[in-house]
C-alpha positions in Angstrom: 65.5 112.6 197.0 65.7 109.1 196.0 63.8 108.6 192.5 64.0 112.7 192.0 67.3 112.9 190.5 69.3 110.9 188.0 72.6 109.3 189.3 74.3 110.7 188.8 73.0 114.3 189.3 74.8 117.3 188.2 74.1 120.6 189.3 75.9 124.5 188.6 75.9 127.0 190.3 78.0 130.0 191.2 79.9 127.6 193.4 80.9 125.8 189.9 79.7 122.1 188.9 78.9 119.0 191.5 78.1 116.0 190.1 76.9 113.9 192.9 74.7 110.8 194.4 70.9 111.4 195.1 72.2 110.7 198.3 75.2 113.3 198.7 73.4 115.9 197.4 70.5 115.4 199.7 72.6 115.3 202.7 74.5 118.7 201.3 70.8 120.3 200.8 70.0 119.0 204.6 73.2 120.7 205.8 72.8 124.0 204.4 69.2 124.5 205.4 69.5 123.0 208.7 69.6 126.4 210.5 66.2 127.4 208.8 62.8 127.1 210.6 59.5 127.7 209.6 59.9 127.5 206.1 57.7 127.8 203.3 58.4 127.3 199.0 56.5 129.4 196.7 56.9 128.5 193.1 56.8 132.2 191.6 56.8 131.2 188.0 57.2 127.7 186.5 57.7 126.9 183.0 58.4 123.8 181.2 60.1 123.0 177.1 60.7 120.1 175.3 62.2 118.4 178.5 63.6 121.2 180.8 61.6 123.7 183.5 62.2 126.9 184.6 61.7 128.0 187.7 61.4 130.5 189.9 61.4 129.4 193.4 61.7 131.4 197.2 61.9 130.3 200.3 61.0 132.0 203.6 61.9 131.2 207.1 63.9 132.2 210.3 67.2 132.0 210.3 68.2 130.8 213.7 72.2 131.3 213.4 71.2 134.9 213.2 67.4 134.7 214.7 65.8 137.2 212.1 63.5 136.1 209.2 64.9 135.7 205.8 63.9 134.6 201.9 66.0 132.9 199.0 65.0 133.3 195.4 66.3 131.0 192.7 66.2 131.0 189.2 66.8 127.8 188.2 66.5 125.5 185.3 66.1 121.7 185.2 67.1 119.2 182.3 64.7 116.4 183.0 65.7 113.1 181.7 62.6 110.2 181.7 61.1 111.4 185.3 63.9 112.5 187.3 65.7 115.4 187.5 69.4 115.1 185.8 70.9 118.3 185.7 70.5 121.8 186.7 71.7 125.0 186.7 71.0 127.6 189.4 71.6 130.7 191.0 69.9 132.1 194.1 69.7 136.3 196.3 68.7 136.5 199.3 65.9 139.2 200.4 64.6 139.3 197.1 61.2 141.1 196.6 60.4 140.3 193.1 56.1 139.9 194.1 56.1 143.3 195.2 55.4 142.5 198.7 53.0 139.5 197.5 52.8 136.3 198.9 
């Protein structure tokens, strides 16, 4: 994530606020997705004003602490400062179906 996000980064979520290294954060991203396999990002919507994006993101995969398939949606927006990613606020379901059963 090096050259991706400011440093420091910021990010909110449900969890409440981390500001962080490029570094910490990656290995925090690393850590929670380390049980997931096979996966695949579709970028459902994107949208992008006067310096922040919108997007709608989910990810599909297997989940092998449980071994069943899975998906996460977010809905997250970005405040992009130069051309790295400073700040950002997210929240995120799991099983999702927002395409309808479209891929």
């Amino acid at each position: 994530m090096a050259g991706l996000l400011t440093d420091p980064y910021v990010r909110h979520n449900r969890d409440g606020t981390l500001s962080s290294t490029p570094a910490d954060y990656a290995t925090r991203v690393c850590s929670v997705v380390a049980p997931i396999r096979g996966t695949r990002v579709d970028f459902d919507q994107l949208s992008e004003i006067d310096g922040r994006v919108w997007a709608r993101l989910t990810l599909h995969g297997v989940n092998l602490e449980v071994g069943s398939s899975m998906s996460i949606t977010w809905l997250s927006e970005y405040r992009i400062v130069g051309d790295q990613i400073a700040e950002t606020w997210s929240m995120h379901q799991t099983d999702l179906d927002w395409n309808g059963g479209e891929s």
